[in-house]
C-alpha beads as a LAMMPS data file, in Angstrom:
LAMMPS data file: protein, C-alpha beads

449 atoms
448 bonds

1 atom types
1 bond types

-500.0 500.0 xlo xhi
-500.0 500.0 ylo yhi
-500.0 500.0 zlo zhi

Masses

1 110.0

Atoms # bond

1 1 1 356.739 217.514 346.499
2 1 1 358.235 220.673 347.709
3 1 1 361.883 219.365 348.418
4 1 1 363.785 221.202 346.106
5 1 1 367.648 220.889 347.767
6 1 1 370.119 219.025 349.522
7 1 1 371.457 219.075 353.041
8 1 1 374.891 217.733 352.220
9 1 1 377.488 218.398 349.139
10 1 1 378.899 214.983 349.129
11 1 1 378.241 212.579 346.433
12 1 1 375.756 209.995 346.034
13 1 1 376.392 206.199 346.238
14 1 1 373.066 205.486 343.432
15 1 1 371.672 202.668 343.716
16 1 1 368.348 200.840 344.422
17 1 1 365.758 200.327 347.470
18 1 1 363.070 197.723 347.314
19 1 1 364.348 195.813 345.028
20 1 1 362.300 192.975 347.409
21 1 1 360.049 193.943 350.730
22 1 1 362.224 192.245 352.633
23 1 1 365.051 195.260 351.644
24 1 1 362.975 197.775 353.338
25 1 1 362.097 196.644 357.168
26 1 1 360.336 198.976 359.477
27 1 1 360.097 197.751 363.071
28 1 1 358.237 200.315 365.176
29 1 1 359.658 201.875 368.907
30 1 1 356.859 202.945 371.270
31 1 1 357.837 205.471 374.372
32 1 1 357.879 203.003 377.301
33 1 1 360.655 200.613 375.287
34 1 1 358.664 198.203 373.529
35 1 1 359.734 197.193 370.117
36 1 1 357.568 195.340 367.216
37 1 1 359.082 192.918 365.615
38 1 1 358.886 191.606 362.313
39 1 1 360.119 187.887 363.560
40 1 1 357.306 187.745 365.964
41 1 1 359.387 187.596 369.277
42 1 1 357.146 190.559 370.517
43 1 1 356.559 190.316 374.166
44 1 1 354.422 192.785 376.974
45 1 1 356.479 196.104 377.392
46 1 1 355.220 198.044 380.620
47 1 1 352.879 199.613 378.232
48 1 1 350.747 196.638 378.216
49 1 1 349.262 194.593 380.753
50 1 1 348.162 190.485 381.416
51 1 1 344.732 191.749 382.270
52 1 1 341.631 191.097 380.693
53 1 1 339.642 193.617 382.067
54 1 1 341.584 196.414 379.834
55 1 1 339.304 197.330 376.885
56 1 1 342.288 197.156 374.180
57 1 1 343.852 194.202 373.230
58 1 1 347.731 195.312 372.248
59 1 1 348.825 193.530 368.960
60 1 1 352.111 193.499 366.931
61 1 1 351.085 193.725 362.896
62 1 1 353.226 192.348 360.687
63 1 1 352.312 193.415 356.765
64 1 1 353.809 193.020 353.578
65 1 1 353.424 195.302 350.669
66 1 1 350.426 196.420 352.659
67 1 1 349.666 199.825 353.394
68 1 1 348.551 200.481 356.715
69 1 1 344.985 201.493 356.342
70 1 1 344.259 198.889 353.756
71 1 1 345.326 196.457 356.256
72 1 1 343.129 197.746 359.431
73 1 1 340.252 198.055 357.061
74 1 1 340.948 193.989 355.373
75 1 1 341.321 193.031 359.040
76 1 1 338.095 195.242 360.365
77 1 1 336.546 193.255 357.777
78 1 1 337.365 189.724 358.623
79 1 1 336.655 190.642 362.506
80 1 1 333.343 191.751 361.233
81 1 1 333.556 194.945 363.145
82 1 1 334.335 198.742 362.205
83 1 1 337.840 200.145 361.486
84 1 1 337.052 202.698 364.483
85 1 1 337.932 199.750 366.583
86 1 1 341.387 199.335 365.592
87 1 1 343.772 202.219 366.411
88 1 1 347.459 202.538 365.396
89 1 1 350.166 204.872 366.526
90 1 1 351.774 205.950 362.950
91 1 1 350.925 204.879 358.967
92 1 1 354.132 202.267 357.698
93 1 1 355.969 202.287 354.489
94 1 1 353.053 199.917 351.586
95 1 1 356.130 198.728 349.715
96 1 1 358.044 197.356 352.923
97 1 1 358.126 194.639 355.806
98 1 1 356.930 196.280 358.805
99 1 1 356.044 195.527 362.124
100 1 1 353.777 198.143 364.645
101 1 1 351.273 197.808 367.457
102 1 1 347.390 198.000 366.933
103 1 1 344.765 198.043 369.592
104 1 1 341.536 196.703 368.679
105 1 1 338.398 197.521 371.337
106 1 1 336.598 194.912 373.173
107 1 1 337.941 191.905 371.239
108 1 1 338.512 188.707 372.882
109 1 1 342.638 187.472 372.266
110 1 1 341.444 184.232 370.728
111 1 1 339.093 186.086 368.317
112 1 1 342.964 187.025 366.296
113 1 1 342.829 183.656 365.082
114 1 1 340.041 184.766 362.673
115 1 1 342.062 186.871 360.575
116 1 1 343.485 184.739 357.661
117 1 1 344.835 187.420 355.070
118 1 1 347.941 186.837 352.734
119 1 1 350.808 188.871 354.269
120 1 1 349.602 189.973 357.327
121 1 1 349.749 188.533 360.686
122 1 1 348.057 190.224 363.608
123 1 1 349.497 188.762 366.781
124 1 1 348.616 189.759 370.436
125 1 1 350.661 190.500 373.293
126 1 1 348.583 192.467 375.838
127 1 1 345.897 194.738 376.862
128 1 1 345.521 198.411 377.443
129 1 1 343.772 200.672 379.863
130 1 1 343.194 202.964 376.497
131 1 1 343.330 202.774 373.140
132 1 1 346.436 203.383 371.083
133 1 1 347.735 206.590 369.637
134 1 1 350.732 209.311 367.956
135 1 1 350.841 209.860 371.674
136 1 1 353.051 206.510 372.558
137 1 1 355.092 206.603 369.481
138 1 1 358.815 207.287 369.781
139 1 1 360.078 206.375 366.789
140 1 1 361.078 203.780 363.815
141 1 1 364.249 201.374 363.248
142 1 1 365.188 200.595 359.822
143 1 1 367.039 197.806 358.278
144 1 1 367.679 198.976 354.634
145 1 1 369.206 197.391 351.973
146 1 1 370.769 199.712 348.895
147 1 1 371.171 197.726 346.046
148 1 1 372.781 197.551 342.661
149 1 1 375.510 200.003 343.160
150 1 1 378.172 200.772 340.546
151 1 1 380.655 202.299 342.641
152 1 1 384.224 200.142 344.295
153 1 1 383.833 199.333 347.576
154 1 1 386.064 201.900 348.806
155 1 1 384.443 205.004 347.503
156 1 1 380.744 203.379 348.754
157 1 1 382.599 203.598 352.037
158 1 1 384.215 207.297 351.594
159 1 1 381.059 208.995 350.234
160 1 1 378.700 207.346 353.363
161 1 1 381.167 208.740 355.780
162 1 1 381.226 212.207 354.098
163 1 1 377.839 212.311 354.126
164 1 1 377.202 211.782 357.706
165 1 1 380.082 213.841 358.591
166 1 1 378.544 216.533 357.140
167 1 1 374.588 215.745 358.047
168 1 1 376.470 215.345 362.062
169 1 1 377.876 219.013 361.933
170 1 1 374.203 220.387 361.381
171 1 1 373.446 217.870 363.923
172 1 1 370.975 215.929 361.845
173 1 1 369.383 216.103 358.387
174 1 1 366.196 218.480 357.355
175 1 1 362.993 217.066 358.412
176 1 1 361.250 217.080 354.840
177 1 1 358.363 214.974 354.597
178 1 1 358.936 211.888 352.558
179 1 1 358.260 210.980 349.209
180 1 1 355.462 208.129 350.441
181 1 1 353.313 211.438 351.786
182 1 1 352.285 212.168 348.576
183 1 1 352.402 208.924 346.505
184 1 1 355.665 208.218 344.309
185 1 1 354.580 206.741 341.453
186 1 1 351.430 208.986 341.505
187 1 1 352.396 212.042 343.674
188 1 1 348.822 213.608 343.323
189 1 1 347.902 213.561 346.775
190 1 1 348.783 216.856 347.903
191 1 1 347.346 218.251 344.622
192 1 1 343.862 216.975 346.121
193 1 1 344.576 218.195 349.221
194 1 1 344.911 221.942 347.649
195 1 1 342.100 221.274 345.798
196 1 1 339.895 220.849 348.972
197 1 1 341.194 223.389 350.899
198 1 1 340.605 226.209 348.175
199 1 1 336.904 224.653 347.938
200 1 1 336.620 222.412 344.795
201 1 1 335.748 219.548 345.194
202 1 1 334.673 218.395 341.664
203 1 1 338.789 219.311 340.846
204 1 1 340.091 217.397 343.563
205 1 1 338.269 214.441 342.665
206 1 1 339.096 214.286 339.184
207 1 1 342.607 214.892 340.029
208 1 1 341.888 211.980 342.083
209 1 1 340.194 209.451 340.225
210 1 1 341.135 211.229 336.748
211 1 1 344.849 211.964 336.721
212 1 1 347.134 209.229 335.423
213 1 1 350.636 208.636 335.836
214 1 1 353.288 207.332 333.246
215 1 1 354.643 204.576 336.626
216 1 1 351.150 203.006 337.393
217 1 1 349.979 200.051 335.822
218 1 1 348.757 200.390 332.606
219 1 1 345.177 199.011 333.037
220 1 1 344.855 201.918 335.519
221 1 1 346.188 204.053 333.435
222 1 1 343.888 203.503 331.281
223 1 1 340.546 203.947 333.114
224 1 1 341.659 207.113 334.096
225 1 1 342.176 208.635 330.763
226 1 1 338.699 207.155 329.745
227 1 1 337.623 208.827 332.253
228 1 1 338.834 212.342 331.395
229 1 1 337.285 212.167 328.100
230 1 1 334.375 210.278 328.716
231 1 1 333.373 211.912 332.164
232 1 1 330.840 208.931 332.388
233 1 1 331.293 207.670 336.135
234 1 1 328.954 204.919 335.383
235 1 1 331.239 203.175 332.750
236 1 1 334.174 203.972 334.989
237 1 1 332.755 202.202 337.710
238 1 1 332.283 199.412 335.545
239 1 1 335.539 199.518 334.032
240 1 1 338.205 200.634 337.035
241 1 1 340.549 197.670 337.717
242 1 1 339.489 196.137 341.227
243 1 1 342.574 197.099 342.918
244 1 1 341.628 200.579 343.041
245 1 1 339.216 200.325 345.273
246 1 1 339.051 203.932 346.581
247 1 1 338.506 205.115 343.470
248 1 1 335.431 202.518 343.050
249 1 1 333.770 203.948 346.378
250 1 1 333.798 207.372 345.104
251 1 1 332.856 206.055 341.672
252 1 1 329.821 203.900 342.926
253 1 1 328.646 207.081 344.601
254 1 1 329.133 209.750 341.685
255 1 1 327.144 207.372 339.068
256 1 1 324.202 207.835 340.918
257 1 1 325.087 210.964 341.844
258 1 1 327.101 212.816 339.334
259 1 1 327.494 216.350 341.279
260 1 1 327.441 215.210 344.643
261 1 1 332.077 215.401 344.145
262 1 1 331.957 215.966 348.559
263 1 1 329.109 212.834 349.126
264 1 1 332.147 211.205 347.258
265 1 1 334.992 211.921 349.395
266 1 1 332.489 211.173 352.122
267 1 1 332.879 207.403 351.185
268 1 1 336.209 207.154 351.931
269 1 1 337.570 206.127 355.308
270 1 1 337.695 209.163 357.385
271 1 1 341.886 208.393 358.081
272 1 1 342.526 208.404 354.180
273 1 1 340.262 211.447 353.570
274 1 1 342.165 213.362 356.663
275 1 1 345.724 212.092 354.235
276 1 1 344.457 214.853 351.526
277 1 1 344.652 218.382 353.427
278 1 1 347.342 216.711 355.573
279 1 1 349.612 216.123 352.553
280 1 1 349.174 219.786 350.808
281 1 1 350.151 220.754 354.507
282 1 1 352.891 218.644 354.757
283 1 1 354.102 219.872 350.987
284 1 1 354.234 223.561 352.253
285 1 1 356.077 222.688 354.884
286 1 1 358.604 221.182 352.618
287 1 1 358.794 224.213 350.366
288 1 1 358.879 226.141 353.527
289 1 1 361.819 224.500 354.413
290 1 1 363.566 224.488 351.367
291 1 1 362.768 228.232 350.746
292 1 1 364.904 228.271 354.738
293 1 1 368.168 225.931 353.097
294 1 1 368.561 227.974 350.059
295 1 1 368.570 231.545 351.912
296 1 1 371.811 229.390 353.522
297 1 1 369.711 229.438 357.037
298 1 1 371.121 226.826 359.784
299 1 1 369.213 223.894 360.527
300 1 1 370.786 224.346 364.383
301 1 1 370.817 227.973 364.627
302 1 1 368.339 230.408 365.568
303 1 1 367.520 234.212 363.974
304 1 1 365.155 236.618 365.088
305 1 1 361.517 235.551 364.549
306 1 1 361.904 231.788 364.572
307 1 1 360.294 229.123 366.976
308 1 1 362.734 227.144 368.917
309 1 1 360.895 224.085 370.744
310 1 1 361.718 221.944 373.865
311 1 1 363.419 218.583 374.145
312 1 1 362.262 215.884 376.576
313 1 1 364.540 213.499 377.849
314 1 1 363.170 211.254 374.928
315 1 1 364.087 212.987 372.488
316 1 1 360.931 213.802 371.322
317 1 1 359.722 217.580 370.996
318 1 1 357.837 219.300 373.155
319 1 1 355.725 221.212 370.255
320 1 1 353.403 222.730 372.951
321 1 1 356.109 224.420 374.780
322 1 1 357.894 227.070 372.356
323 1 1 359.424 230.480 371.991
324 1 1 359.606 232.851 369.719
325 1 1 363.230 234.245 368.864
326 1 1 363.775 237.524 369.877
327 1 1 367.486 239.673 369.565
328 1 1 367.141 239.517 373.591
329 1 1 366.981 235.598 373.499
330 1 1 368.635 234.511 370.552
331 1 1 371.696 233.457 372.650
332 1 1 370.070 231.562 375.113
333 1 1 368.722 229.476 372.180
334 1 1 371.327 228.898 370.445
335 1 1 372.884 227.306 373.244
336 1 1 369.921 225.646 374.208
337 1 1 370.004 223.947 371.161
338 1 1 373.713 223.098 371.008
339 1 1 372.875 221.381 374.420
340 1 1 370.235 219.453 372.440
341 1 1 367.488 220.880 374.935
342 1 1 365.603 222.895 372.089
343 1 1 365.206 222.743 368.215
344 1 1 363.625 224.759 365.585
345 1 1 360.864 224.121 364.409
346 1 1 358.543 225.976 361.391
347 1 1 354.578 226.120 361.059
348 1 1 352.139 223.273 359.690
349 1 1 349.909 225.651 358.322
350 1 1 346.470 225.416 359.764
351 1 1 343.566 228.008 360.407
352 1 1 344.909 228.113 363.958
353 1 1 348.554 228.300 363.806
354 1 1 350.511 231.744 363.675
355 1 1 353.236 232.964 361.189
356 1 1 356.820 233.525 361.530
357 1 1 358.403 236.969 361.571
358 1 1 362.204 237.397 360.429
359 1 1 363.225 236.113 357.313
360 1 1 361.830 232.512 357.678
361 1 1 358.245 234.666 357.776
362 1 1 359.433 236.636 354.346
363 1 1 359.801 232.904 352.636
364 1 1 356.484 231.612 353.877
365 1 1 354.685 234.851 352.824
366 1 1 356.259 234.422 349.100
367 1 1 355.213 230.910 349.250
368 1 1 351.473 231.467 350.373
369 1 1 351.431 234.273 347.710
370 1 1 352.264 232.096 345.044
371 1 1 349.460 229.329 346.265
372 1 1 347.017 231.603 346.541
373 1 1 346.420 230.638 349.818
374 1 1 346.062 231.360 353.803
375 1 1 345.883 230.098 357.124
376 1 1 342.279 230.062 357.165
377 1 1 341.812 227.694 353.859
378 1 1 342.552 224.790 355.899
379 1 1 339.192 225.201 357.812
380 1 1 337.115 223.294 355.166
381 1 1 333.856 224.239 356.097
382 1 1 332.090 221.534 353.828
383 1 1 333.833 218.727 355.181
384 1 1 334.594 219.963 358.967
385 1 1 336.237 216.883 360.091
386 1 1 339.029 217.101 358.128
387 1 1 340.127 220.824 358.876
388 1 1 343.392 221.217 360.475
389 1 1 344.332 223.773 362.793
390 1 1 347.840 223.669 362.335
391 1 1 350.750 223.112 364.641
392 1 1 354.965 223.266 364.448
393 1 1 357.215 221.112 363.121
394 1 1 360.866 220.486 364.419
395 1 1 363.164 221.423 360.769
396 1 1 365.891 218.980 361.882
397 1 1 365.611 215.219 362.473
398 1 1 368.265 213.197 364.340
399 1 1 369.507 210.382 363.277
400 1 1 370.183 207.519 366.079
401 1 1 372.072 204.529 365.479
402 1 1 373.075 204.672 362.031
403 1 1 375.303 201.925 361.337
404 1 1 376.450 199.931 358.282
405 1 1 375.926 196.543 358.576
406 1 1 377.878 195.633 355.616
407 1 1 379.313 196.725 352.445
408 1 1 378.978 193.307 349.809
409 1 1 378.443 191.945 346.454
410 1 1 375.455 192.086 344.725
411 1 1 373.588 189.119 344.557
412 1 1 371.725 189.766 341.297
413 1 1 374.592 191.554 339.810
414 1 1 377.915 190.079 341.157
415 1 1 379.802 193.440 339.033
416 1 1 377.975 195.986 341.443
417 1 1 377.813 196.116 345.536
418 1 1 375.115 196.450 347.965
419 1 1 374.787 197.986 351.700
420 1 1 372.987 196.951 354.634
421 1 1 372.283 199.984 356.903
422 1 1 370.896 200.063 360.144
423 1 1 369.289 203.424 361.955
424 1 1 366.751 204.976 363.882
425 1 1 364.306 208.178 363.471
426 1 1 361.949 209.553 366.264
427 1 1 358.035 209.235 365.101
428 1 1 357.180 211.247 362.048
429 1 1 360.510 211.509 360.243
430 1 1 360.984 209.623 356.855
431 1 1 363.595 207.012 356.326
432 1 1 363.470 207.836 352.744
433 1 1 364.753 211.712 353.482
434 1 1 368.103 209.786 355.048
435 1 1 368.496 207.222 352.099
436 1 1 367.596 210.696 349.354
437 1 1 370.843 212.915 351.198
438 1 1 373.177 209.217 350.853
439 1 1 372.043 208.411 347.358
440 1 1 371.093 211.378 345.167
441 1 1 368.907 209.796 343.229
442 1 1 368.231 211.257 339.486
443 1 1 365.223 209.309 338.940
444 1 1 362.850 208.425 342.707
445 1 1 360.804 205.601 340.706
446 1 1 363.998 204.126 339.409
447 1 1 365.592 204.296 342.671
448 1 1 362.262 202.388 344.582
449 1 1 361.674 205.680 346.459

Bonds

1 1 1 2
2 1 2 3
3 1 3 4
4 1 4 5
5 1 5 6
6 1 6 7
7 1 7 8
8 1 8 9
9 1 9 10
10 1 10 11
11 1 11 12
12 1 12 13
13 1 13 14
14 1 14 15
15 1 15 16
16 1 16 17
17 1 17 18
18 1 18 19
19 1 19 20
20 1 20 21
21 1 21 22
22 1 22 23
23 1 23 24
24 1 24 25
25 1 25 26
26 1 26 27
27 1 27 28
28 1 28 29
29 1 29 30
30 1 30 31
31 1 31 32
32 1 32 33
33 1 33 34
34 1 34 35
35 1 35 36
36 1 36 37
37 1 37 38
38 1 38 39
39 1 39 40
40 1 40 41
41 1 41 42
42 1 42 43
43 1 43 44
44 1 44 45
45 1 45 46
46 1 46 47
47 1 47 48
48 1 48 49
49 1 49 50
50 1 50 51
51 1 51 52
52 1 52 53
53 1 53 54
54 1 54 55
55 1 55 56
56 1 56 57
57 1 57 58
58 1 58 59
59 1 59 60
60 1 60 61
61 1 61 62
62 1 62 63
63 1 63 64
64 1 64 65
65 1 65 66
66 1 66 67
67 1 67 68
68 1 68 69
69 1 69 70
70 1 70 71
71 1 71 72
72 1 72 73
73 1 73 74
74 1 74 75
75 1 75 76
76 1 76 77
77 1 77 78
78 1 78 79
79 1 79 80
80 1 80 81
81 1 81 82
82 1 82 83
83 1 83 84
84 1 84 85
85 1 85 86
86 1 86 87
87 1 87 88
88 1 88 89
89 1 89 90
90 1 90 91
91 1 91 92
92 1 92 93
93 1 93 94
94 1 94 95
95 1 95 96
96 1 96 97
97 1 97 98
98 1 98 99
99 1 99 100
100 1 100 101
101 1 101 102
102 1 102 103
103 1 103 104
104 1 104 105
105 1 105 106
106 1 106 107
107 1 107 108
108 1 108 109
109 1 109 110
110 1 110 111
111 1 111 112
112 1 112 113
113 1 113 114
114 1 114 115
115 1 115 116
116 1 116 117
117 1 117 118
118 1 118 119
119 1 119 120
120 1 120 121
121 1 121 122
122 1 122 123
123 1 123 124
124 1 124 125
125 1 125 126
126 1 126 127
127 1 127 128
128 1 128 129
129 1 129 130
130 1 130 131
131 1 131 132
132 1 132 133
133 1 133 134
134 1 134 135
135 1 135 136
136 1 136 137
137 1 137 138
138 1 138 139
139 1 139 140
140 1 140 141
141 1 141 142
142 1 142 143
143 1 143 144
144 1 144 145
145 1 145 146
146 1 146 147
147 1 147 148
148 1 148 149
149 1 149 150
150 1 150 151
151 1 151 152
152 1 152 153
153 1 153 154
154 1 154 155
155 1 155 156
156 1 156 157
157 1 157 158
158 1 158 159
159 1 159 160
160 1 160 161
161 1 161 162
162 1 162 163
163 1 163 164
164 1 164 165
165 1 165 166
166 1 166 167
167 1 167 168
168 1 168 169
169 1 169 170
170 1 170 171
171 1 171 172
172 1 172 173
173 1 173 174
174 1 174 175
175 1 175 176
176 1 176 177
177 1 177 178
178 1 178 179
179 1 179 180
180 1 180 181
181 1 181 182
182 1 182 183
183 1 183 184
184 1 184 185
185 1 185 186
186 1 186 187
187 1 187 188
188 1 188 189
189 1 189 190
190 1 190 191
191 1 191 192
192 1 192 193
193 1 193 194
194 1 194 195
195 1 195 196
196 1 196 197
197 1 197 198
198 1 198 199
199 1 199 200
200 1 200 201
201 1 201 202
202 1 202 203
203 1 203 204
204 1 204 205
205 1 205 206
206 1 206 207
207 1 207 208
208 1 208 209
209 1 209 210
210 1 210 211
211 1 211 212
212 1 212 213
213 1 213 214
214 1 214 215
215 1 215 216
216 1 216 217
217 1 217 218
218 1 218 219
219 1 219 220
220 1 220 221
221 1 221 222
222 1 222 223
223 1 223 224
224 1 224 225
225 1 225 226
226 1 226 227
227 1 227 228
228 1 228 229
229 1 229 230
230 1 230 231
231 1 231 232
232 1 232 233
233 1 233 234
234 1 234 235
235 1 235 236
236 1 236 237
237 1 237 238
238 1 238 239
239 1 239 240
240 1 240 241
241 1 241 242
242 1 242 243
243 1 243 244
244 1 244 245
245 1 245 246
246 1 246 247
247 1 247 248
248 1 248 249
249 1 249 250
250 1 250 251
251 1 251 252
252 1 252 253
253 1 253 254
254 1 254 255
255 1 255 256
256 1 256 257
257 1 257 258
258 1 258 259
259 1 259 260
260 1 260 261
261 1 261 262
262 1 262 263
263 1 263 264
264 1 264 265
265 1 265 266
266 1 266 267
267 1 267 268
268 1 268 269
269 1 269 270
270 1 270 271
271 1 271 272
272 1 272 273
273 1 273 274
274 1 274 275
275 1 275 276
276 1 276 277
277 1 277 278
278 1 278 279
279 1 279 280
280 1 280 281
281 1 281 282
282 1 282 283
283 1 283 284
284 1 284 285
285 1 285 286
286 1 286 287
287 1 287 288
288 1 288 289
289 1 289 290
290 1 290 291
291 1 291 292
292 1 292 293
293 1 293 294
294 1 294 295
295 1 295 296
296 1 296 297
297 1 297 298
298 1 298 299
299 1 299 300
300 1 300 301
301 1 301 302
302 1 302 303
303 1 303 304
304 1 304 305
305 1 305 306
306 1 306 307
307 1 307 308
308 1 308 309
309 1 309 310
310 1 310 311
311 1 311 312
312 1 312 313
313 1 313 314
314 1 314 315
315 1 315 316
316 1 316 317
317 1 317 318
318 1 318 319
319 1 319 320
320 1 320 321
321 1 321 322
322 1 322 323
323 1 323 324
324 1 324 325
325 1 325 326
326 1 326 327
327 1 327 328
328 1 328 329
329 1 329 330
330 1 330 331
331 1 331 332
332 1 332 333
333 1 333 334
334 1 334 335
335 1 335 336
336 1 336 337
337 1 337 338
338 1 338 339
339 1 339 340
340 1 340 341
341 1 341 342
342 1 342 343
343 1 343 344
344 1 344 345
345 1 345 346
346 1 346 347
347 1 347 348
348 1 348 349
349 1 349 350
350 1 350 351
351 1 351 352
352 1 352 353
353 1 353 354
354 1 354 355
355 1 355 356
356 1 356 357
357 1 357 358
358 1 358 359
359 1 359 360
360 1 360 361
361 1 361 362
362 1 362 363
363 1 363 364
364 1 364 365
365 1 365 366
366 1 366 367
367 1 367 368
368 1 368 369
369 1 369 370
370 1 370 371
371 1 371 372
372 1 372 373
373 1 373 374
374 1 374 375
375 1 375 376
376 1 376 377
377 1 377 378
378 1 378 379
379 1 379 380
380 1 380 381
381 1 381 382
382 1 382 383
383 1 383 384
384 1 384 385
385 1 385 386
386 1 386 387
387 1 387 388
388 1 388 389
389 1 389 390
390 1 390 391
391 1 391 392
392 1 392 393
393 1 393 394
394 1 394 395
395 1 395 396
396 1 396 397
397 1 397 398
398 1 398 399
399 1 399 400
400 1 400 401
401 1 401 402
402 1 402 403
403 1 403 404
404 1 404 405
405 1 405 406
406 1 406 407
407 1 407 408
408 1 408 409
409 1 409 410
410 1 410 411
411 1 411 412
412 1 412 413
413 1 413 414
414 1 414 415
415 1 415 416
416 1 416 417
417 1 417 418
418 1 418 419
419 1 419 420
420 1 420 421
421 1 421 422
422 1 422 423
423 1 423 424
424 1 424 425
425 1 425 426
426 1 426 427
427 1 427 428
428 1 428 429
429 1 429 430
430 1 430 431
431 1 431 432
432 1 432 433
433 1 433 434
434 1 434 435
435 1 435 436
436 1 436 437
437 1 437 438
438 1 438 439
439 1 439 440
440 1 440 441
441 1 441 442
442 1 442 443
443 1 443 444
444 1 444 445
445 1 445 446
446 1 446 447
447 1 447 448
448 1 448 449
């Protein structure tokens, strides 16, 4: 997935997420102060109104072990009206409790009452002059539980504090996408997104409906190796469990029309086709970054030819207001960012979005090289909607709040320990990155990542 080192040198506590949802609960911050809940005591922020004559109604969903476009689409359906209605601000953990705001257009409040779905509520609190979007997301707070660890209490406690001792001095940790970009127990989404981007289609669906992984279940497994020998999409159709029903859309389509690999794709929501390009973007970015850590290059320090961007009062980035690092700046940056006004930030490749120069150009070069790839693949010409342009990406993420709740015995296994931690990341950081630098995992699927 492209994260190929550590932030910290302190060791890991182990141990397990997700042992249960409720371990993992994601409650999501919007800019103007209102929280979602996953107890339902969601009330109007100043982002929403009382009136009736806003086209948006403002709902808090609550999900569980729901992935958030499976969820709009399940709750388009029972509305009986198109997922283009219902607008979110950020995608939520699938294996997790979480709580976020939805708009959905012109829909009466009552007309909520309709949705009946196991683990999902869909409760309303408002209305909106517009619909929602990335725009009024600030961020996430997480209630985590680590489970089964082996360690005493007292070296849980030392190793945690080491660890954010040292992810404090570089004023944050780096801000690698997370593991649930690309699918954990099937990490093949980026692999699809390449796929696309360099122009084959027919590979990037087979990788997608095709490619099976050791961690899924086994009927699944299953179809999918048929399916590489047998190449009959028909049969497959016929034979894919129901729960994979992506796949079946792009199935349904190919057995009547066996070539037709980008009238495939074309079946799939537009949000989870946009996921494919998005993730092979989001796994340079990590290999970018990486390449950055293990040339020893600061998180919080500037060299010639980086991009430092601004800091609202937030804490958000500015990404549209940047500079380039020159030798006759590189002081005023530095202490820009010290003053937590500024922070670097590296490139989300995209046919619009410039290189670096210095060395963190000389790693992304190497990188593209070895891809067999450029800027201008991600303008996919057959499928135009999806093309990205590109943008920058802030290579730190600050961590707010962090606090441990409590340090106790295992429930299930009264010889190991547990810890309840508390913190907060600004919109599009990954709580999983934190709990990866605390743990040190040797094995993601074993540790729930």
């Amino acid at each position: 997935m492209g994260i190929e080192v550590y932030a910290t040198r302190s060791l890991g506590i182990g141990g397990v997420i997700r042992r249960s949802v409720e371990d993992f609960a994601v409650e999501e911050l919007l800019v103007d102060g209102s929280a979602a809940r996953v107890n339902r005591s969601a009330g109007i922020g100043p982002l929403g109104s009382s009136s009736t004559k806003d086209r948006f109604l403002l709902c808090v969903l609550i999900k569980r072990n729901w992935d958030t476009i499976s969820a709009v689409k399940v709750i388009a359906d029972q509305l009986g009206i198109g997922m283009s209605r219902i607008q979110f601000a950020g995608l939520k953990d699938a294996k997790a409790i979480t709580a976020q705001h939805i708009t959905i257009e012109n829909l009466p409040r009552d007309e909520t009452k309709k949705v009946h779905v196991k683990d999902i509520e869909v409760n309303p609190v408002g209305y909106l002059r517009t619909e929602l979007s990335s725009y009024y997301l600030l961020g996430n707070s997480f209630h985590l539980v680590i489970s089964a660890l082996n360690h005493p209490k007292s070296t849980i406690e030392k190793r945690i504090a080491q660890t954010i001792e040292e992810l404090q001095l570089i004023g944050g940790l780096p801000n690698f996408f997370g593991h649930q970009r690309f699918g954990t127990t099937r990490p093949i989404t980026h692999e699809v997104g390449k796929a696309i981007v360099k122009g084959d289609f027919k590979k990037a669906a087979m990788l997608f409906l095709a490619k099976p992984s050791l961690h899924e279940h086994p009927d699944s497994r299953q179809a999918r190796e048929a399916l590489q020998v047998t190449n009959d999409f028909e049969k497959a159709f016929r034979d894919y469990p129901r729960q994979l029903r992506y796949e079946r859309l792009m199935l349904r389509h190919l057995a009547e029309r066996s070539e037709d690999y980008v009238g495939a794709f074309r079946r799939l929501p537009l949000k989870l086709l946009e996921l494919f390009p998005q993730a092979y973007q989001s796994y340079l970015f990590n290999r970018f970054l990486s390449g950055r850590l293990m040339r020893g290059l600061a998180l919080n320090r500037a060299e010639v030819g980086d991009y430092a961007v601004n800091v609202e009062r937030s804490g958000l980035p500015i990404l549209s207001l940047h500079k380039m690092v020159s030798p006759e700046n590189t002081a005023e940056i530095n202490d820009a960012i010290q003053a937590g006004k500024m922070r670097l930030a590296i490139p989300l490749l995209g046919y619009k979005q410039k290189h670096l120069a210095g060395v963190q150009g000389e790693i992304e070069e190497q990188i593209l090289e070895e891809e067999e790839i450029s800027s201008n693949s991600f303008k996919i010409n057959r499928i135009p909607e999806i093309s990205l342009r590109g943008k920058l990406r802030t290579i730190m993420a600050p961590i707010r709040s962090f606090f441990v709740n409590e340090i106790a015995t295992d429930q299930v296994d009264p010889s190991k320990h547990r810890a309840n931690i508390d913190f907060k990341l600004y919109r599009s950081c990954y709580a999983t990155v934190v709990l990866r630098e605390f743990m040190k995992p040797r094995s993601l699927v074993k540790a729930g990542f």
